[in-house]
C-alpha positions as CSV (number, residue, x, y, z in Angstrom):
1,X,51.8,-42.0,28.3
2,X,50.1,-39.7,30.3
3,X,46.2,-39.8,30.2
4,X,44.9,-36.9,28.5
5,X,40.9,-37.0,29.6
6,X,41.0,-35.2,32.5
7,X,43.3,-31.9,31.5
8,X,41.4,-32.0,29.0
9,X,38.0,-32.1,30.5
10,X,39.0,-29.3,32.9
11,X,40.1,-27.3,29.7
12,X,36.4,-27.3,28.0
13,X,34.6,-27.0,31.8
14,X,36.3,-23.9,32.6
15,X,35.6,-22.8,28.4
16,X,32.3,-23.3,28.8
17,X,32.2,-21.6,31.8
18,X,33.7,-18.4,30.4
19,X,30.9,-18.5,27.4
20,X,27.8,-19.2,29.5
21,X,26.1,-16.5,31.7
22,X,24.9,-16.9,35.0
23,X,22.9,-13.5,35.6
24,X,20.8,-11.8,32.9
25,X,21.0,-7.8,33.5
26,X,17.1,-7.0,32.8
27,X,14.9,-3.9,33.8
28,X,12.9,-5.4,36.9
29,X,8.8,-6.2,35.9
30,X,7.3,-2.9,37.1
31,X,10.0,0.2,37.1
32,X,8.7,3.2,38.3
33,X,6.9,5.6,36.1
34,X,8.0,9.1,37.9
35,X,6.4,10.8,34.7
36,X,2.5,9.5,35.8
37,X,0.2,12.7,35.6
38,X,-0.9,14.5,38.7
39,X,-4.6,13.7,39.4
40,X,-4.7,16.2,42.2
41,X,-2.1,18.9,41.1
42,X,-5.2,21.7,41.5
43,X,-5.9,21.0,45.0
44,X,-4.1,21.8,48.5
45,X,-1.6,19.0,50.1
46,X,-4.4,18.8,53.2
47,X,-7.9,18.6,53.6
48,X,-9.5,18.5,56.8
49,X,-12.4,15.8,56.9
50,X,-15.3,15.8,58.7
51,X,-16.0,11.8,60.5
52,X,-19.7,13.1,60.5
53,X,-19.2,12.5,56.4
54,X,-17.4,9.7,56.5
55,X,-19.3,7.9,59.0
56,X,-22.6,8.9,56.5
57,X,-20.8,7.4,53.5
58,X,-19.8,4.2,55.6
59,X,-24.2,3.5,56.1
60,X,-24.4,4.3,52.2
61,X,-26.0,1.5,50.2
62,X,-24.0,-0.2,47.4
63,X,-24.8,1.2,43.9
64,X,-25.5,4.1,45.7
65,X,-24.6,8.0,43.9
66,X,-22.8,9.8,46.5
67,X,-21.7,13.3,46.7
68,X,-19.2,13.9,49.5
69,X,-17.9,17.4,50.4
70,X,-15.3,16.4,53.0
71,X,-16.2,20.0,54.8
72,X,-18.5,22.9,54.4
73,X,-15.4,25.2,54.1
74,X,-13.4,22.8,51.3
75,X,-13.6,23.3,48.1
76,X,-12.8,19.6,47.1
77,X,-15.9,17.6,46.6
78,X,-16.0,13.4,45.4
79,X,-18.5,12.2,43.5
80,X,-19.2,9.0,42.6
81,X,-20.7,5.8,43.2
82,X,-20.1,2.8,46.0
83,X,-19.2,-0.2,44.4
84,X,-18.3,-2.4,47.4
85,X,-18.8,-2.5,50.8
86,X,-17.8,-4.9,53.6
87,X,-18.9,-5.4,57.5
88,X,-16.2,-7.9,59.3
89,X,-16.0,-9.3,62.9
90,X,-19.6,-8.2,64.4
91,X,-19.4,-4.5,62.6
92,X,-15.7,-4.1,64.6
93,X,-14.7,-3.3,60.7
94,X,-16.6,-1.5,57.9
95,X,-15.0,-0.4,54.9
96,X,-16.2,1.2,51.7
97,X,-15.1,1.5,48.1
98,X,-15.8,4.5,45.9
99,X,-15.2,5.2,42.5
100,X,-15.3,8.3,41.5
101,X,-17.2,10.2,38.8
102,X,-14.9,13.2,39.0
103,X,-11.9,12.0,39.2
104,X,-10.5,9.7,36.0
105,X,-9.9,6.4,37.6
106,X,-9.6,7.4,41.3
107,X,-11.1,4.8,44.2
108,X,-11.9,6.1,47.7
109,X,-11.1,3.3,50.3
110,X,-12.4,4.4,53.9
111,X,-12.6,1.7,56.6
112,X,-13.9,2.2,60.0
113,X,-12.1,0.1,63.0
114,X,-13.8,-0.2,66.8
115,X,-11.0,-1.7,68.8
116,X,-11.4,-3.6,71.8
117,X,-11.6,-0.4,74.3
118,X,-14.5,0.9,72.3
119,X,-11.9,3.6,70.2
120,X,-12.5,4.1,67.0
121,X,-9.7,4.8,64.0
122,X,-10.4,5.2,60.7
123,X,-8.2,4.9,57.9
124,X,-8.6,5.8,54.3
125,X,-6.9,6.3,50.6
126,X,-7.9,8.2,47.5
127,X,-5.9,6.2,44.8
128,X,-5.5,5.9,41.3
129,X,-3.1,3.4,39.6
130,X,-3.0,5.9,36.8
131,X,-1.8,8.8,38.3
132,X,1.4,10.2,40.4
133,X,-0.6,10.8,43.6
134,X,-2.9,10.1,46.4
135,X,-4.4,11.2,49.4
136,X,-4.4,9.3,52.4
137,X,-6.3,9.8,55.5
138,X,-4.6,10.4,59.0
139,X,-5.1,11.9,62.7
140,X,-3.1,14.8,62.8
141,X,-3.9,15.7,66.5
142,X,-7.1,14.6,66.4
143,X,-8.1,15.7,63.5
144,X,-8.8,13.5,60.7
145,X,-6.8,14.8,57.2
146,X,-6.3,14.0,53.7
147,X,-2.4,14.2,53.2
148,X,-1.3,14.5,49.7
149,X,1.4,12.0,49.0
150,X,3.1,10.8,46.0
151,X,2.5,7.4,44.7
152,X,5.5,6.0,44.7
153,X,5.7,6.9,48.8
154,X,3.1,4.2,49.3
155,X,3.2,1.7,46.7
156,X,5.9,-0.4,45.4
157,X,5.3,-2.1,42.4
């Protein structure tokens, strides 16, 4: 008599096998919301910024109301108030925090970096978690300029 336990194990292994599921097919945590509102819709896709500004808003207290008009000639101005501020590695790094008072929800990051050879770069986002775009600061031939970009271009949630 043959011994049945073993063709018959295989039998309700490869059963069980068929009925189980190894991979779930959810929607990831965070999918992209490509329907957020446009926060800055009204304004152009570059603004010219003068480092005279920013490097007045980097020496601004915290708590501090500030107005900054980015140039005479712009028409964009951010108000609001400074909420953090940081100094790091004998003041090589400075960086501010603004949240604005015109702008629903928006925070203006700046940061200030003295490198080794005494140059200076300065990088900078206007963000808002709520909204489908963002400025971010860059040297465009040396001059400094907010470039409109869409959210989804920067962050990946």
């Amino acid at each position: 008599m043959k011994n049945l336990r073993t063709p018959l194990l295989c039998l309700f292994a490869m059963l069980f096998s068929l009925c189980s599921f190894a991979q779930n097919e959810k929607d990831p945590i965070n999918e992209q919301d490509l329907n957020k509102p446009k926060l800055f819709s009204n304004l152009p896709d570059r603004i010219p910024v003068s480092i005279e500004k920013i490097n007045d808003l980097l020496n601004a207290p915290v708590g501090n109301s500030t107005s900054l008009k980015v140039t005479e000639s712009s028409s964009f101005q951010f108000d609001g108030e400074v909420v953090s501020k940081a100094t790091k590695y004998d003041n090589r790094i400075q960086s501010v925090v603004i949240r604005s008072t015109n702008f629903n929800g928006a925070r203006f990051t700046i940061s200030r970096i003295t490198k080794e050879d005494g140059t200076i770069s300065y990088t900078g986002r206007i963000i808002s978690f709520q909204h489908g775009d963002l400025y971010e600061l860059q040297n465009l031939g040396g001059q400094f300029t907010l470039v409109k970009k869409n959210f989804y271009d920067l962050v990946n949630e």
